[in-house]
Phi, psi and omega in degrees: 000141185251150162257135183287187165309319205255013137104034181266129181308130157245157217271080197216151154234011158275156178254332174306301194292311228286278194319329171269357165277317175280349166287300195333302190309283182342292200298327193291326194276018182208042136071343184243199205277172166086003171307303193309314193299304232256316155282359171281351157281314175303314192303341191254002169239013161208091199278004174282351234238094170325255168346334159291308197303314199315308193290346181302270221303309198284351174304313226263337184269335184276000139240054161058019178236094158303316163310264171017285184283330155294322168338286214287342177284278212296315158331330172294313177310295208282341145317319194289317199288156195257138200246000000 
């Protein structure tokens, strides 16, 4: 299990999905570019991994593609389900 910056778990066992979820956050709270990419990178080395789709959807939704950002909200559920 990985921890964010503020030492919160994330629901992840990749280290790779980990790391590119906190460049996301990074890149996203100081305004520049490539927040979206890096979560959408994360999401392809863990498509479990909840907590990218949330930061995917509030990306996709603070530019207006609203599909988009529901896509990645109803995608969190379905992360969830157990196979």
């Amino acid at each position: 299990m990985f921890n964010d910056r503020y030492g919160l778990p994330l629901s992840t066992s990749s280290q790779r999905a980990a790391e590119l979820y906190i460049e996301s956050v990074d890149l996203a709270q100081s305004f520049n570019a490539g927040a979206e990419a890096r979560s959408r990178l994360a999401i392809e080395e863990d498509e479990g991994f909840a907590i990218a789709y949330l930061v995917l959807g509030l990306q996709l939704q603070q530019r207006m593609d609203l599909g988009g950002a529901q896509d990645a909200f109803t995608r969190i559920v379905s992360s969830w389900a157990v196979t």
